[in-house]
C-alpha positions as CSV (number, residue, x, y, z in Angstrom):
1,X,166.6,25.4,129.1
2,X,168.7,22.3,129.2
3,X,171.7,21.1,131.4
4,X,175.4,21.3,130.7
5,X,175.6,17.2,130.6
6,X,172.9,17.7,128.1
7,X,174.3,20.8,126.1
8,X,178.1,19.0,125.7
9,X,176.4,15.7,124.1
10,X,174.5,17.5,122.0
11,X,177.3,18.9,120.6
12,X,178.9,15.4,120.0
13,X,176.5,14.1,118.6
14,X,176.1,16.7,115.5
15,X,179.7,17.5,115.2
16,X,181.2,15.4,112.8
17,X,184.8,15.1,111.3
18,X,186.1,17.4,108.4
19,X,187.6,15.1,105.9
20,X,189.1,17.1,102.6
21,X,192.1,17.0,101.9
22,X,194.7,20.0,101.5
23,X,198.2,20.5,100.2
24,X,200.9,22.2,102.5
25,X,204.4,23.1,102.5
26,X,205.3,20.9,105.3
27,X,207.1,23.7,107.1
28,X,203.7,25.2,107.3
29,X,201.9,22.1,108.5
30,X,202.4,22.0,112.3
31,X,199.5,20.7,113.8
32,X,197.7,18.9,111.2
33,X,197.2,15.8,110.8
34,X,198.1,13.6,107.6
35,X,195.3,12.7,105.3
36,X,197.5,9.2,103.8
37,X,200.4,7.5,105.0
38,X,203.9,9.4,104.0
39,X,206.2,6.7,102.0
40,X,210.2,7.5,102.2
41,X,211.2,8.4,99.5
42,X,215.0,7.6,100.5
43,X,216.8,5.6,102.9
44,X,217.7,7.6,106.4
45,X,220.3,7.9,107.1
46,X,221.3,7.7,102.9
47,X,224.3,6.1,103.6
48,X,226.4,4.3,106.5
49,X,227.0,6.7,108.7
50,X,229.7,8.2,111.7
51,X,228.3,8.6,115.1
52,X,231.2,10.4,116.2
53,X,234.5,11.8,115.6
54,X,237.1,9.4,115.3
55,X,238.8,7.0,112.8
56,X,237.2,4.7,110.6
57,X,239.1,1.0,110.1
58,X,239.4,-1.8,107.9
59,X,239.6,-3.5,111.0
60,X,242.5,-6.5,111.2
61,X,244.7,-8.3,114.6
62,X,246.8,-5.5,115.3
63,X,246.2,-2.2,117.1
64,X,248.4,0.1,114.8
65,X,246.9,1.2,111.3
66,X,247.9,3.4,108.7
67,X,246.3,7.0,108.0
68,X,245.8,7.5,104.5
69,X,243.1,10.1,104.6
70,X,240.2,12.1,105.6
71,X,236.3,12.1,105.4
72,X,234.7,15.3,106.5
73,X,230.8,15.4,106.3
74,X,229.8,16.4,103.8
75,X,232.5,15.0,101.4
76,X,231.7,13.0,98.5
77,X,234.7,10.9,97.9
78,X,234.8,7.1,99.2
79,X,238.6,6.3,99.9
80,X,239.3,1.9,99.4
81,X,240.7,0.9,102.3
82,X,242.7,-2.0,102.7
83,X,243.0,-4.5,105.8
84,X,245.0,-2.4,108.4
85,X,244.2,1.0,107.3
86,X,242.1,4.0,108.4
87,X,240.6,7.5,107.5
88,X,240.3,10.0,110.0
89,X,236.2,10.7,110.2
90,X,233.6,13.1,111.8
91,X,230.4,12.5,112.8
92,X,227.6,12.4,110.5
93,X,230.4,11.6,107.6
94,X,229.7,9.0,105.2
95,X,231.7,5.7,106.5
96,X,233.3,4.2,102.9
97,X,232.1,0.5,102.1
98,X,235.7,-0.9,102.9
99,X,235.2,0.6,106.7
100,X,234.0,-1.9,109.3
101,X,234.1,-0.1,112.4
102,X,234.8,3.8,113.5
103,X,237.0,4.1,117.2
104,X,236.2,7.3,118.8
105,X,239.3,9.8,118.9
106,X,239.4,9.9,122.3
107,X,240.3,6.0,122.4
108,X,243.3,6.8,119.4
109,X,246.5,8.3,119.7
110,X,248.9,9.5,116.9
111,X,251.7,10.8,116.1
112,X,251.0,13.7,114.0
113,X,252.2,11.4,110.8
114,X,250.3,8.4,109.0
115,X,250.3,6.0,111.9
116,X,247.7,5.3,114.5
117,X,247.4,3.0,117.2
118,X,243.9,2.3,118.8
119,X,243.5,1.5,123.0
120,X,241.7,-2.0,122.1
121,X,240.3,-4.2,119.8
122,X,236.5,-3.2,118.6
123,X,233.3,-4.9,117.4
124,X,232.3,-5.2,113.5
125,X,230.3,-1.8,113.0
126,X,230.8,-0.3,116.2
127,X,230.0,3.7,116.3
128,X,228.4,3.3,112.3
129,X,224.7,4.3,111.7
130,X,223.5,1.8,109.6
131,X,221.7,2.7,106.1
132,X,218.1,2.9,106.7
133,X,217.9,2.8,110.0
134,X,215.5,5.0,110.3
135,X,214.1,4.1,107.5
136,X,214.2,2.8,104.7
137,X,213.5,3.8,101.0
138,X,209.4,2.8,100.4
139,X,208.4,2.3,103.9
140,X,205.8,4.4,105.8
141,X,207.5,7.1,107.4
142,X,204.6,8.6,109.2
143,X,201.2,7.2,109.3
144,X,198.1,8.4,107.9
145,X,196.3,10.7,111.1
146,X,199.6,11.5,112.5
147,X,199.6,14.7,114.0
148,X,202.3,16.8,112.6
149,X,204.4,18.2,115.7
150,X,207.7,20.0,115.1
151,X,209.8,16.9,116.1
152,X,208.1,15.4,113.0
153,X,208.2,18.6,110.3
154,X,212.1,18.1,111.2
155,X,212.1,14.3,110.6
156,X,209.8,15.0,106.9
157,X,212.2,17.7,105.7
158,X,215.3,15.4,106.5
159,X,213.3,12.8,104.4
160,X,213.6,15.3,101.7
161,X,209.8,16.0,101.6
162,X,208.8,19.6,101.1
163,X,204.4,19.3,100.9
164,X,202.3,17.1,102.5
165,X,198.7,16.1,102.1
166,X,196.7,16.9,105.5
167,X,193.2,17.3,106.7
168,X,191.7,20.6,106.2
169,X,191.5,22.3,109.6
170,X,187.9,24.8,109.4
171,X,187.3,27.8,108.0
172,X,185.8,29.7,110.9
173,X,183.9,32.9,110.7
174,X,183.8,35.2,113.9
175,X,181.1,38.1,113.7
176,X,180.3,40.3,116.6
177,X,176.8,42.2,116.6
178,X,176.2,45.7,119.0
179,X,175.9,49.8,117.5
180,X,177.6,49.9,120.9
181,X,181.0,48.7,119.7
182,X,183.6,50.8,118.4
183,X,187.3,49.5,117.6
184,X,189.9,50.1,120.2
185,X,192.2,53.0,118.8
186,X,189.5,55.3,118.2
187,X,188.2,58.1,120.7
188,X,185.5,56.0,123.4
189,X,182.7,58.5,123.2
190,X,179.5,58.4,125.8
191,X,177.5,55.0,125.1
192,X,180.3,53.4,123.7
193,X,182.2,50.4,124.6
194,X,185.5,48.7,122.8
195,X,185.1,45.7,121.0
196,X,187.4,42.7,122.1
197,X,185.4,40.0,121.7
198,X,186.2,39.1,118.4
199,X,190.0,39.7,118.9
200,X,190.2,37.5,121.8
201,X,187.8,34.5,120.2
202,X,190.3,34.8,117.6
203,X,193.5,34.7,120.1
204,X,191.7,31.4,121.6
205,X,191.4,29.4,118.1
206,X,195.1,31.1,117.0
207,X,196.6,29.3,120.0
208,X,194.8,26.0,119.0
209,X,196.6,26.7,115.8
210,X,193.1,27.3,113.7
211,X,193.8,30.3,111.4
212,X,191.5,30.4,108.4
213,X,189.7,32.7,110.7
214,X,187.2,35.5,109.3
215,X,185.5,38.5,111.2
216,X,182.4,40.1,110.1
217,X,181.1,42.8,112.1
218,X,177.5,44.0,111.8
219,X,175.0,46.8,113.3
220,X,172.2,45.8,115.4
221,X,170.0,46.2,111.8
222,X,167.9,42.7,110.9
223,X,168.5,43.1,107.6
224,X,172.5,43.5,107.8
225,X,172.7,40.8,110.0
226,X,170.5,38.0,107.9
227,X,172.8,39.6,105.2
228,X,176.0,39.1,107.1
229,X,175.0,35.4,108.6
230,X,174.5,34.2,105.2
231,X,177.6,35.1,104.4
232,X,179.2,33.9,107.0
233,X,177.2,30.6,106.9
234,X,177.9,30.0,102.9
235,X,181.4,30.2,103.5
236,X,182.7,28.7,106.8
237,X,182.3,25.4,108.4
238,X,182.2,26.7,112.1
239,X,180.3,30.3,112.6
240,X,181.0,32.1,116.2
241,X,178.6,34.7,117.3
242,X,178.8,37.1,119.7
243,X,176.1,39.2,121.2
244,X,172.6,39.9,119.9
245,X,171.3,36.3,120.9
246,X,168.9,37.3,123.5
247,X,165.6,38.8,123.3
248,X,165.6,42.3,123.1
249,X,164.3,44.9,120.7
250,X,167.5,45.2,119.1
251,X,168.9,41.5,119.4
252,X,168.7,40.4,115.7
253,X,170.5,37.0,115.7
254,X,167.9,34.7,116.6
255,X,165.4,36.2,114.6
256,X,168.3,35.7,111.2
257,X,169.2,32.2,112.1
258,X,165.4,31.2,111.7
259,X,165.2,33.3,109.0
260,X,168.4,31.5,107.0
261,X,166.4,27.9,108.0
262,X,169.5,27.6,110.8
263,X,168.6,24.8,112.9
264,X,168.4,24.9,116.6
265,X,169.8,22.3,118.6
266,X,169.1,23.8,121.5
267,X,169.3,27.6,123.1
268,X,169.5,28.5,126.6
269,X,171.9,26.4,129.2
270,X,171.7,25.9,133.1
271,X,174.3,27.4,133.3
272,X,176.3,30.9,135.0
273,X,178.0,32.4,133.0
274,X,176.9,32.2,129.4
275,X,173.1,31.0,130.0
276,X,171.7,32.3,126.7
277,X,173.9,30.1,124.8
278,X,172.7,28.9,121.0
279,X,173.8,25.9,119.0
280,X,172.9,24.6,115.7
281,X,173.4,23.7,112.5
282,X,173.1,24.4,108.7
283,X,173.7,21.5,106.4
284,X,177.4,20.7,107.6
285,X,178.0,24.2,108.8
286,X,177.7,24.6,112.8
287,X,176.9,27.6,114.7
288,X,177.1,28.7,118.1
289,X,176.1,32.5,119.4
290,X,178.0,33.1,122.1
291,X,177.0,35.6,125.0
292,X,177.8,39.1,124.2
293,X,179.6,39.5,127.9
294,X,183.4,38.4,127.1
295,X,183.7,36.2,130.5
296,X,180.6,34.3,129.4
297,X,181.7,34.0,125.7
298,X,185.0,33.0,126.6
299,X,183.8,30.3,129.2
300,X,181.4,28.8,126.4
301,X,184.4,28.6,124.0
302,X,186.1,26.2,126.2
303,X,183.5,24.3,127.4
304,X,181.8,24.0,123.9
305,X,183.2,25.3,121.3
306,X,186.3,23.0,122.1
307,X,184.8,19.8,121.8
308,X,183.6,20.8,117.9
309,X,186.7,22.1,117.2
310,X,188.1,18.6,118.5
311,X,185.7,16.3,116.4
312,X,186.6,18.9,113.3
313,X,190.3,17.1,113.7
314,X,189.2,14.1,114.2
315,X,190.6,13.8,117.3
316,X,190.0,10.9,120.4
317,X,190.1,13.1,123.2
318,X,187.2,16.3,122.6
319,X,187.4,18.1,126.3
320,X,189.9,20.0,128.0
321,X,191.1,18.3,130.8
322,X,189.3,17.9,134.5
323,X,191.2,16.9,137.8
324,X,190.4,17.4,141.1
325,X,192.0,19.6,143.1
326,X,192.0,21.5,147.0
327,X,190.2,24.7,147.1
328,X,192.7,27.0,148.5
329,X,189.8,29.3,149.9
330,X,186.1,29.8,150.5
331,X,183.6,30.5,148.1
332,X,179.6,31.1,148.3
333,X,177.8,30.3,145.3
334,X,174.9,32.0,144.5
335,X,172.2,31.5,142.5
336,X,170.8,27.6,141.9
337,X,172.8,27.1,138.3
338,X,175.8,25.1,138.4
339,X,179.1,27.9,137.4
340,X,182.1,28.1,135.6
341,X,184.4,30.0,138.2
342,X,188.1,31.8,137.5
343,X,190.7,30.1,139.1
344,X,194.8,29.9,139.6
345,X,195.7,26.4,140.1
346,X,198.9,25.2,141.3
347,X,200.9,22.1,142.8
348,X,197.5,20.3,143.5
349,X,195.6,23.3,145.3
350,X,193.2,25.9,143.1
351,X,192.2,29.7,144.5
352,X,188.8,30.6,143.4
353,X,189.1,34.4,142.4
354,X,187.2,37.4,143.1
355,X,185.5,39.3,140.4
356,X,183.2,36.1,138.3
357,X,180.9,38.7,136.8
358,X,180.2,37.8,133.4
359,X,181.5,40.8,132.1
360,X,185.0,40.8,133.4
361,X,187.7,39.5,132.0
362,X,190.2,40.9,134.5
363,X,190.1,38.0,137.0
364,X,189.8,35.8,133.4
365,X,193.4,37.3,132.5
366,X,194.6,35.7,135.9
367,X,193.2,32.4,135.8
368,X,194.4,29.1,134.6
369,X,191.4,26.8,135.4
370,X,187.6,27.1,134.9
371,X,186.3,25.3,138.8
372,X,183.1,23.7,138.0
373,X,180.7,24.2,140.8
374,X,177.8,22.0,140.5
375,X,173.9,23.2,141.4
376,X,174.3,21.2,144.1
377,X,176.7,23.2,145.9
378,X,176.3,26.5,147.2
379,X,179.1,26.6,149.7
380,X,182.8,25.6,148.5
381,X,185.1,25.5,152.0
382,X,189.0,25.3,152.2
383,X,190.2,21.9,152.1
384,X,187.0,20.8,149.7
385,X,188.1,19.1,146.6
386,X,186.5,20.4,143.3
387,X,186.7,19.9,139.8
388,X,188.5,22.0,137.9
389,X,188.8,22.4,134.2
390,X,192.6,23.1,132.6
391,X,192.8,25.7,130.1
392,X,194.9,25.9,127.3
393,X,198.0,27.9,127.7
């Protein structure tokens, strides 16, 4: 049984980045990150541009100009203005060539005919967007490893871009062992518990934005499962496991992994919840068999799952979040392994729940935080400050 300090480097140190390529539509691409640098293909804005409604002006020493027409957005036509005249213009409306400057309406009056008069003289290019700015047509728009957030889907599609070339995010299988399990929907009949644990594993990676997500489910039968793991292990580059990892008569997981030459990086943590925890690897596939209690699965998820996820992406920062914070109440710890403990945190404070049993996720539904409480301490008082771990939301 190793520590958690030496559990989590473990897991650095075999995780490794995913580095193939894929094609998406880049409306479908929030949240991955570019595999090569995104060239423009045009200038942005296209053309000089309004900033605001107004007039634009061949600018010249008086403050009256003539009207002679109108520039919607949109429109297509470039009036020739001559010294002295104007075009009434609204934002985001192409500015013609033989415009030097655009005077917000609020700063023009008229008299309903072809003569305005503006309050005051203006700069040269005053209220007009220049071409390009942006950027311009053959720079980098975005670099290669940018991570695709919605601000920047919105700035490729305005680029005119419709697919980009990204980093393959994992295909991740999910299987859940147990003859005990039975699908929620169906009648619960005496021995018989409902399955979530695969349903909320997938909720977790879903709301990390991983979804080339698989399930397998298989009976507690050592032949179905080595059957079932290969599978799963041919096919995926991460493989979750739930249940079936201890060493019972009927606990089949540990047994197929040796079978399928899976190798083990380590298996049992000092740990509470989520002890009988098993990592390893085949070729570049990595596996991890959770705890069948959901608490316990869902804690290892976060602790450890996370950070291979993380290195999947190629990304600099592999752990959730820790802070300190105030314990808003008392807590005895028992047992000598260091715990993963439900909390609520808020404004600086944390309230250790009630209810940490491995198999409940009622107080997990509550909590915000995982509080790490070390061997060391058996005794958390009000007032203490702790470590707590953020979780996603």
């Amino acid at each position: 049984m190793i520590s958690i300090r030496e559990a989590i480097s473990i897991v650095k140190e075999n995780g490794k980045p995913l580095l193939k390529p894929t094609v998406k539509p880049v409306e479908k691409a929030g949240g991955y990150e570019l595999y090569k640098d995104i060239i423009s293909p045009i200038n942005m804005p296209p053309f000089r541009q309004s900033a605001m409604d107004g007039y634009a002006l061949n600018l010249h020493d008086s403050l009256s100009y003539k009207l002679i027409g109108e520039i919607k957005a949109g429109d297509g036509h470039e009036p020739k203005l001559q010294e002295g005249e104007a075009v009434r213009i609204f934002t985001g409306a192409a500015v013609p060539d033989s415009a030097n400057a655009v005077m917000m309406q609020e700063k023009v009056e008229t008299d309903g005919g072809d003569k305005i008069i503006i309050a005051h003289q203006i700069q040269p290019e005053l209220n007009i967007r220049p071409l390009g700015e942006q950027v311009k047509c053959g720079d980098i728009a975005l670099k290669k490893g940018t991570k695709l957030t919605p601000a920047a889907i919105g700035y490729l599609l305005s680029l005119g871009i419709t697919e980009v070339s990204v980093y393959k995010k994992p295909n991740i299988a999910i299987v859940t062992t147990g003859n005990e399990l039975i699908a929620p929907g169906q009648e619960l009949s005496h021995g018989k518990i409902y399955e979530s644990n695969s349903k909320m594993l997938l909720s977790a990676l879903y709301n990390l934005k991983f979804y080339d997500v698989t399930l397998y489910k298989v009976e507690d039968h050592y032949d179905k499962t080595v059957e079932t793991l290969n599978t799963a292990l041919n096919n995926n580059d991460l493989v979750l496991i739930t249940g079936g990892i201890s060493v019972g008569d009927y606990d089949f997981v540990g047994k197929s992994l040796k079978e399928l030459n899976v190798e083990e990086l380590f298996y049992k943590v000092k740990q509470k919840p989520g002890k009988p925890l098993f990592y390893g690897k085949k070729k570049d596939t990595q596996v991890f068999a959770l705890p069948g209690n959901p608490a316990a699965a869902l804690s290892c998820f976060y602790v450890y799952v996370y950070i291979a996820l993380q290195q999947m992406m190629h990304r600099n920062t592999l752990e959730l979040p820790r802070i300190k914070a105030k314990s808003a109440n008392s807590f005895i710890k028992k047992g000598d392994r260091p715990q993963f403990l439900k909390g609520i945190y808020s404004n600086g404070g944390v309230e250790i729940l009630d209810g940490q049993n491995s198999s409940m996720l009622q107080t997990f539904a509550l909590a915000n935080v995982l509080v790490f409480a070390p061997e060391a301490i058996t005794n958390i008082k009000t007032g203490d400050a702790i470590e707590v771990i953020l979780l996603p939301n």
